[in-house]
C-alpha positions as a printed Julia matrix, in Angstrom:
91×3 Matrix{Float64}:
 129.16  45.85  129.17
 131.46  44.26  126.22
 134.7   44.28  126.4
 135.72  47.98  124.58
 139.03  46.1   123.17
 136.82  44.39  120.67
 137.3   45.31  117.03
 134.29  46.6   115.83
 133.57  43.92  113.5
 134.23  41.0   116.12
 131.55  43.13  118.09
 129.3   43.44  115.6
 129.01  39.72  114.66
 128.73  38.57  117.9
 126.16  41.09  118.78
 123.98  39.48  115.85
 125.19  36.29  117.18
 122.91  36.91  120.01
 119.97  38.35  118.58
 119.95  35.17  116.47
 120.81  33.34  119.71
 117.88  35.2   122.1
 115.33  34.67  118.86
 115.84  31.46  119.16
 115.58  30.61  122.81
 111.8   32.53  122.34
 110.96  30.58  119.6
 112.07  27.72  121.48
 110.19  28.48  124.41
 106.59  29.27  122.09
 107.24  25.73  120.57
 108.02  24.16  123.93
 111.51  22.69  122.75
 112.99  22.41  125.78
 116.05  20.55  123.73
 116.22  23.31  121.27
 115.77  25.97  124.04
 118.82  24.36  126.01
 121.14  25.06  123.18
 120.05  28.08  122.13
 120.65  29.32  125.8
 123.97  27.6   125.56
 124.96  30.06  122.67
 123.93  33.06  124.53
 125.95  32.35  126.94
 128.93  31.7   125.24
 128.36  34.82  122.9
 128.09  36.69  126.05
 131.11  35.21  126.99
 132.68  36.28  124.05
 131.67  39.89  124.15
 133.07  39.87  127.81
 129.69  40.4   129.41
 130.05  37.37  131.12
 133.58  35.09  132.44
 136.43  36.66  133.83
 136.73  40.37  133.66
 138.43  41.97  130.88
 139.28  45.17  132.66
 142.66  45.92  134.3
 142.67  48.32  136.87
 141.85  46.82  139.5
 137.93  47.82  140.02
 136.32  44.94  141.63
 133.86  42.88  139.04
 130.45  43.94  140.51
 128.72  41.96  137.86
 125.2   39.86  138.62
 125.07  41.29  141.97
 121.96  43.33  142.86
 122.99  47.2   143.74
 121.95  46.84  147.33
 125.03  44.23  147.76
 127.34  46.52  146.19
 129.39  50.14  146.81
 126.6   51.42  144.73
 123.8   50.79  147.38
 123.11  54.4   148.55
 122.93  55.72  144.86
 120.55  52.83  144.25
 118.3   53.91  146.62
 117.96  57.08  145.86
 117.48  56.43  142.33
 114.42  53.38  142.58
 113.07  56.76  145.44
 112.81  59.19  142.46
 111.78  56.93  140.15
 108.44  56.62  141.66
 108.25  59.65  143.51
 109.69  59.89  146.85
 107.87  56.56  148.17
């Protein structure tokens, strides 16, 4: 999620930021640029670093940063579970 403290118009450039940035890396990876796909990657990282999706968190209350973990490692294992069950009916 990015950071809600963003003013709308920092959010909104960034967020074309990297659309621009994930076009790129495709159109890198269809041309087989591995130089040009390298720095397009680069710059969706640091967008996403920007936006707060990725770095330090930006939230202060003290909620841990569950972040690039899979559900099953986190508090939200059970609810997991039964959500991927329903999903594809009870199996």
């Amino acid at each position: 999620m990015a950071n809600p403290g963003l003013d709308e118009s920092e959010r909104t450039e960034l967020v074309g930021r990297l659309m621009a940035a994930r076009r790129a890396v495709r159109d890198a990876k269809k041309e087989t640029d591995r130089e040009a796909e390298g720095a397009a990657h680069a710059t969706v990282d640091e967008v996403k670093r920007a936006l707060g999706e990725r770095g330090p968190a930006w939230w202060d209350d003290g909620a841990p940063d569950l972040n690039r973990r899979m559900a099953k490692n986190t508090p939200y294992a059970d609810w997991y579970a039964k959500l991927a069950r329903s999903r594809h009916g009870g199996l």
